[in-house]
N, C-alpha and C positions, 0 to 999 in steps of 0.2 A: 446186793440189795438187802437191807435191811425191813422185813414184813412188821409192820404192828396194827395190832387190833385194837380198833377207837372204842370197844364197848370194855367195860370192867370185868376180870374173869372171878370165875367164883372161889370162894375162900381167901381173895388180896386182901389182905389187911396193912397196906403201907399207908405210913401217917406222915411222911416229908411231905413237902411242900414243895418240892424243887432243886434244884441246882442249877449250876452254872457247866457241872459235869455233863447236862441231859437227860436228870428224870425226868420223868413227865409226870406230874403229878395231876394225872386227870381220871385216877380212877375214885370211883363211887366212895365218898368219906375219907380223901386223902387229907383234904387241907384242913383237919379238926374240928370244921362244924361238927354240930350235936344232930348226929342222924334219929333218923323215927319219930322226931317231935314236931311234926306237922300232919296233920291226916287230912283227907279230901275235903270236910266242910273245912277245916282250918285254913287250909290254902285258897279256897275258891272265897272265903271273905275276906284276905290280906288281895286277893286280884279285885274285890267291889272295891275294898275300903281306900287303895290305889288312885283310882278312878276317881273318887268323892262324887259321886251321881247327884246329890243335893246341891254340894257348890256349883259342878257341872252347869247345873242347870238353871238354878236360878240368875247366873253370871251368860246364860247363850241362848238361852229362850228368844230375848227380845232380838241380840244382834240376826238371831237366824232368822226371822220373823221378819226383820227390816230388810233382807236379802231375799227372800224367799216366799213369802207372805204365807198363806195358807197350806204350802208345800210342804212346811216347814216337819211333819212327820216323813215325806214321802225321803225328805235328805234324811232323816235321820236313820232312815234305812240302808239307804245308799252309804252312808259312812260306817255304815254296821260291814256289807256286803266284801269291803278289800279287808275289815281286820278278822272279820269272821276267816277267810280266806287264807291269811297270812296266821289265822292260830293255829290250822290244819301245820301250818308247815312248822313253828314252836313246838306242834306236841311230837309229829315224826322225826322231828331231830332230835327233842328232848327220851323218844326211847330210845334212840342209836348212842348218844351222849350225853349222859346227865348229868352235866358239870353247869356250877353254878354260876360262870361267866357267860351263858346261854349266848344269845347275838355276837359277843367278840368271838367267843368258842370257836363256835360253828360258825364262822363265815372266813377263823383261820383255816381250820379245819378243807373247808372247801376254797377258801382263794388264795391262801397265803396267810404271812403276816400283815403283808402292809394295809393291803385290805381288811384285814380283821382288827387291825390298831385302829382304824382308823374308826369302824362300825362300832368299838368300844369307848372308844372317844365321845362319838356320837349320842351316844346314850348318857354316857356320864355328864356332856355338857347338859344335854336337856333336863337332866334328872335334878340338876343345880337350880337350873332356872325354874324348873316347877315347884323346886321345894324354898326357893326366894319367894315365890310368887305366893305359895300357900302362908305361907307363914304371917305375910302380908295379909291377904284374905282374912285367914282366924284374928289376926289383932283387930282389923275391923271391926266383923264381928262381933268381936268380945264385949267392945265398948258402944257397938249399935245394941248389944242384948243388954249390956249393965244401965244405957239410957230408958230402953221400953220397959225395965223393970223398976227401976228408982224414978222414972217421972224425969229425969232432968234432962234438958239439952244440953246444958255443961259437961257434963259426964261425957255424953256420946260425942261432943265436940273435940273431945283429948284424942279423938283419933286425928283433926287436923294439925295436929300439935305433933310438929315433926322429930325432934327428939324423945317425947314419950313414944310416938308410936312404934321409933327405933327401937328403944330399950324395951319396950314390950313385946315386939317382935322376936328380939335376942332371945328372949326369955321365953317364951315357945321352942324355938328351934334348940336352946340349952332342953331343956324338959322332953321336946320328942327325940334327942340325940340320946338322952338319959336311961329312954323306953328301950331305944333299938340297941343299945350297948349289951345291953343286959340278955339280951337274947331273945331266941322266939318263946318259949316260955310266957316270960312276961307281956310281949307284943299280943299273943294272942287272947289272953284276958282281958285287955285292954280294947283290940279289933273286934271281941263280939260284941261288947255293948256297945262301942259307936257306930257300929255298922246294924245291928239289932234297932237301932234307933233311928237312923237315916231312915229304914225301908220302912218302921211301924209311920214314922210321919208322914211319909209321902203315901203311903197308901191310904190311910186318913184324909189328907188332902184330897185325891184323887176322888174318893169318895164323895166328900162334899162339895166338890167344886162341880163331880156331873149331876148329883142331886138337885143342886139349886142352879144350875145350867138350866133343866129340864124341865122347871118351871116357867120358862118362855118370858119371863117380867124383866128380865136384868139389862140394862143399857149394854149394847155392844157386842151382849151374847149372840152364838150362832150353832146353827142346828148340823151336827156332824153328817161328814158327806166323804163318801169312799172314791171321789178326786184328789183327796188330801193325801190320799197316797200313791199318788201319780207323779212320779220325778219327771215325767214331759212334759208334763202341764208348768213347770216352770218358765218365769219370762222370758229368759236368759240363759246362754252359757255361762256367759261370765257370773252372773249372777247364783246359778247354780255351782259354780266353781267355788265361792265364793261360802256360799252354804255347807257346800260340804266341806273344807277346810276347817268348818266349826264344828261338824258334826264329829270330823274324826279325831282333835282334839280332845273329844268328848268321850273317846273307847279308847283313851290312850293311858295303858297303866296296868291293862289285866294282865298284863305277861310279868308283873312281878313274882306270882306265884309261883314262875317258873323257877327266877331266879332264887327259892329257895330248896330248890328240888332237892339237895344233896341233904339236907334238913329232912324232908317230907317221906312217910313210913312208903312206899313202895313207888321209890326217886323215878321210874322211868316211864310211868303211866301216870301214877295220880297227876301231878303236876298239871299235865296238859288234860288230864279228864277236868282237872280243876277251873282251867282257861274258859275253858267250852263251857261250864254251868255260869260263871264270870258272865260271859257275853251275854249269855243266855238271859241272865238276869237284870243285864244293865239294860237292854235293847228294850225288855217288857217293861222297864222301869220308865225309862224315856216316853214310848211310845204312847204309852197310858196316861203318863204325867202332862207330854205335848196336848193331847186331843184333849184332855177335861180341862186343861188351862187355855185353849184356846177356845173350845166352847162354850167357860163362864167368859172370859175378858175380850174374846175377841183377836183381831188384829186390828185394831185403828191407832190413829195416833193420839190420841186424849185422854185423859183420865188414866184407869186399867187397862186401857188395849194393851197388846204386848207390841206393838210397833209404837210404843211413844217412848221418844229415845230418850226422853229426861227419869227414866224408871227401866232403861233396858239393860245397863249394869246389873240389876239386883231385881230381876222380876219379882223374886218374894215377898222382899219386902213391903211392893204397894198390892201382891194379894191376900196377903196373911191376913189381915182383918176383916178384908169382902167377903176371904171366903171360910177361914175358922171363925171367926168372932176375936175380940179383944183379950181373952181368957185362952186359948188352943192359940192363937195367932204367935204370942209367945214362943210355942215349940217349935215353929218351924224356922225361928231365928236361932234356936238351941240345936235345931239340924242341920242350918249351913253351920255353925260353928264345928260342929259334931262332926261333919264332913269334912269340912277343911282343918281339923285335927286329927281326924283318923288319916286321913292320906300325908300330912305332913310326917305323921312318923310313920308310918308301913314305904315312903318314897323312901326313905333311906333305904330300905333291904337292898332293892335293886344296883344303887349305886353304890354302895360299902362290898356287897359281894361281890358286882364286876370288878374293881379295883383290886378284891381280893384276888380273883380269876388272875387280871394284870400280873400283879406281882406275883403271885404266885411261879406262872409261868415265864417271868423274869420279861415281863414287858414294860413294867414301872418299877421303881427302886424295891427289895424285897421288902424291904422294911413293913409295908402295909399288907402283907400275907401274915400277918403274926394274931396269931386265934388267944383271943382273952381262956387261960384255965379255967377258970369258973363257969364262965357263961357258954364259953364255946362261941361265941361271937367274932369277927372281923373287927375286935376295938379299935385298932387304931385305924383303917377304914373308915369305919363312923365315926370315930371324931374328926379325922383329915374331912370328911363329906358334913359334917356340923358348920365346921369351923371357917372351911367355903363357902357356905351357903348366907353364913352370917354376916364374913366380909363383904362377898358379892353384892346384897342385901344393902346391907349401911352405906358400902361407897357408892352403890347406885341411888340412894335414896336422896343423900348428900348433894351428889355428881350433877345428878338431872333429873327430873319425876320424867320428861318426855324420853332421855334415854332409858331407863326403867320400861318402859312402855313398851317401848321400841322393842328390847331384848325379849318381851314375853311373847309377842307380835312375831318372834324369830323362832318360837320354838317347835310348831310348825312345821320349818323347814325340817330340824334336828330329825323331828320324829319319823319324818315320813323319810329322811334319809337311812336308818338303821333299822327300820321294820325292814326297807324293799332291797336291802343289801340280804338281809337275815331269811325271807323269801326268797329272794334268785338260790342264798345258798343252800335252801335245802333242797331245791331241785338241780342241782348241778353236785350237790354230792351224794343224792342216791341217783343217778344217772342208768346205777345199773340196774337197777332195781323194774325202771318204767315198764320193760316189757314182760314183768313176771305176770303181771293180772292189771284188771282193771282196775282194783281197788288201788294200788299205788301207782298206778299212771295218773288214779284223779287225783290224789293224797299228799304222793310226792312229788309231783310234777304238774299238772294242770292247772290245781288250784293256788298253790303258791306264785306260779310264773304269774298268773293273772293279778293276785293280789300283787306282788312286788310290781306289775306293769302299772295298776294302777295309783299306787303310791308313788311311784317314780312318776308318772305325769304332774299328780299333782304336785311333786318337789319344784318340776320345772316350773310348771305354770304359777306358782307361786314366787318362785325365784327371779319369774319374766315379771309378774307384777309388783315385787318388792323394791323396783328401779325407782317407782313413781314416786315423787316427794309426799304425794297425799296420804301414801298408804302408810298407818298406822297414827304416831300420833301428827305428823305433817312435817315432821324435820328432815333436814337435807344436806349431806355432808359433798360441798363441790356439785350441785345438782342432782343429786342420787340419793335416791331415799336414804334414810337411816336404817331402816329395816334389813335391807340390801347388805347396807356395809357394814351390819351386826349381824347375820346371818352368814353370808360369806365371811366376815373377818373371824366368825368363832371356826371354822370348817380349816382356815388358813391357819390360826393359832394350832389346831391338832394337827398340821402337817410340819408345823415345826418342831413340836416339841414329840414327834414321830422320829420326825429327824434326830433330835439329841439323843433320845432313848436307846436310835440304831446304833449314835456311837458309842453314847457309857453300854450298854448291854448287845450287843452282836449277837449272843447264842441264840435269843428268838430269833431273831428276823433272816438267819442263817437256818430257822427249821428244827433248833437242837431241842427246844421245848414242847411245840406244839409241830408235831413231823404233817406234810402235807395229805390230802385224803387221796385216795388211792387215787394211781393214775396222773399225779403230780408231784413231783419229785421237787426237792430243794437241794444246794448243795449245803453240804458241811462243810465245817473249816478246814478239813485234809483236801477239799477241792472233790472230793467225792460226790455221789449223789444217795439220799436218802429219801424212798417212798413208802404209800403204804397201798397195800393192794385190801381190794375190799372182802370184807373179812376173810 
């Protein structure tokens, strides 16, 4: 039996990247990133700026409102409660291993390959789709802010103008692939001021909207009431299912910070102390921002309510005026943009560094484990993650607006599949750990098991309603939603190309690169077996 220990010993200075012989290049600054150049605020606002809390919101306000009515803070909690859960178990893994392929890592780590291909597939698709999705968003955006500023409807029209808003799209996701190539450096000069700006407007807002709430005169306004955060007070299960599906959506992104750990000045705590101040801040962000916009506008369906669905796309939009004035109302059209451009490019870290993790550890062609000299960067990762996200982007836009739809509708499923994969494994690989004290029986095992239970329910339960033709934009391939057969068909595409990988590269999925965690063995190629016992 060969013993190896999954944590970095001190003084290893190896800089491979791998082989096909069996390094493992999983110790602390092996793959050439630029270590040290991230500290704790740096990381905790690349985990906000992720997130976009401003796009977040003014794009899920109304739909959770329409589901939920006045509950609509009590989900927002509830959808805080499995990821809050499931970051206990990011950060305990993240100090056992601080490798910047974080979910694929550790979940080979503890299950295998197949299962940890599969967990890093997971992510990379979603990571595509949200950074399609954003990029979509800010072009909006851009020419909704260049209308309210120049006065024309023509202008703000050119977003329905489907080859401009392609080519303008491109040319975002060209500009944030430009940002992230370059390294974290440049990334984080960029992430303070868009993220310094997201939180100064929404606190502003927030302001003014309970100020002139509180003068009792406003059609529709309503006097706040601590039912509002009663998640039983909902109509419905389903309905509450339904809510919170939005809500977690909405906290889905803070774990990028992880994924730069091997970057970030003391790789195996900050990270995750980073996560936890993330939550921390999106949760008061939400929470505060739900209750002042439901106390100036309401929930009805007229006007400002946040239940009138001909404004529940883009809540901000119809309150920017009611409630900054025509003058401030402006900025908070410059904060969803601000928002949905600081996450279009910090979305890259996570999906350039997994794929680096991949190849690295000879799970995708090596090709894409090659660290730019200068920057210390994953270039060609981030460009392969540009230049996906562009194509995906055009031929969907091209293809069908309602499959577009459909695929953002599926992401969703992606998400809640490789959080609860990434929770089960951090409690099944500190196994032994559970009976040393109580503090890691809750840490590494209570609270993650719970969070992964509850993300896996909701996989299911979502997966059981994405059959229905209705759900999403209403299309139906052979009687079966669209949702369904994009949800499952991306899930089936990574077990195929699982499959080819097993055959052009065998040594991973044989154990040779990432050896199993203690207590499960893999064979090698001599037919042997290889484990690791804990430490």
């Amino acid at each position: 039996m060969v013993q190896v220990d999954p944590r970095p010993t001190a003084g290893d200075t190896v800089t491979s990247v791998g082989g096909e012989s069996g390094e493992e290049p999983s110790r602390k600054g092996a793959k050439g990133l630029s270590g040290n150049s991230v500290g704790l605020l740096g990381s905790a606002v690349i985990g906000v700026s992720t997130v976009a809390p401003v796009y977040c919101l003014t794009s899920t306000l109304g739909p959770t409102v329409g589901q939920v009515g006045v509950q609509m803070p009590a989900v927002f909690l509830a959808g805080f409660l499995p990821m809050l859960l499931v970051a206990f178990a990011y950060r305990e893994l993240n100090k056992a291993v601080p490798d910047c392929g974080t979910s694929f890592t550790w979940s080979v780590q503890a299950f295998g390959p197949k299962v940890g291909w599969m967990c890093g597939w997971g992510l990379v698709v979603a990571t595509i789709i949200v950074l399609s999705n954003l990029a979509g968003v800010a072009t909006s955006f851009f020419y909704l802010l260049l209308g309210e500023i120049t006065g024309s409807g023509a202008v703000a029209a050119l977003d329905d103008d489907r080859p401009v808003h392609v080519a303008t799209c491109l040319a975002f996701i060209a500009a944030a692939t430009a940002v992230s190539y370059r390294g974290m450096t440049a990334t984080k000069g960029v992430q303070y001021a868009l993220v310094g700006l997201q939180l100064a407007v929404l606190a502003v807002f927030v302001t003014m909207a309970l100020v002139k709430a509180r003068t009792g005169d406003l059609p529709g306004s309503v006097d706040f009431s601590w039912t509002w955060l009663n998640p039983f007070a909902v109509r419905s299960f389903a309905a509450f299912t339904a809510g919170l599906s939005l809500s977690i959506f909405m906290f889905w992104g803070w774990d990028a910070c992880l994924t730069v750990n091997e970057e970030t000045s003391g790789s195996d705590r900050t990270p995750g102390r980073a996560a936890l101040i993330a939550m921390v801040v999106l949760v008061g962000s939400y929470l505060m921002t739900a209750v002042a916009a439901q106390m100036f506008a309401g929930t009805g369906e007229q006007g400002t309510g946040l239940g009138n669905p001909d404004t529940a796309g883009n809540v901000f939009a119809a309150l920017a005026d009611p409630v900054l004035g025509t003058a401030l109302g402006i900025l908070l059209f410059v904060a969803v943009l601000a928002s949905a451009a600081a996450s279009l490019q910090t979305t890259f870290l996570p999906v350039a560094r997994t794929v680096l993790a991949m190849s690295a550890y000879r799970a995708l062609p090596p090709s894409f484990a090659r660290i730019h000299p200068r920057f210390q960067s994953p270039g060609r990762a981030t460009v392969a993650a540009g230049i996906a996200t562009g194509v995906f982007y055009a031929t969907m836009s091209f293809l069908s607006e309602n499959v577009l739809i459909d695929t953002i509708y599926a992401l969703g499923l992606m998400i809640c599949f490789y959080y609860s994969i990434t929770a089960f494994a951090c409690a099944w690989y500190f196994r032994a750990d559970l009976r040393r004290s109580v503090r890691d029986a809750l840490f590494k095992g209570v609270f993650p098991s719970v969070g992964g239970l509850l993300l896996a329910g909701v996989f299911f339960k979502t997966l059981y309603d994405m059959r229905d033709p209705g759900y999403g934009s209403g299309s139906a391939v052979f009687g079966v939603g669209s949702v369904f057969v994009i949800g499952v068909g991306l899930l089936l595409l990574g077990v195929v190309l699982m499959l080819l990988m097993r055959w052009r590269r065998p040594a991973f999925f044989r154990g040779r690169q990432l050896r199993g965690s203690f207590g499960t063995p893999y064979p090698d190629e001599s037919g042997g077996r290889v484990s690791r016992t804990y430490r």
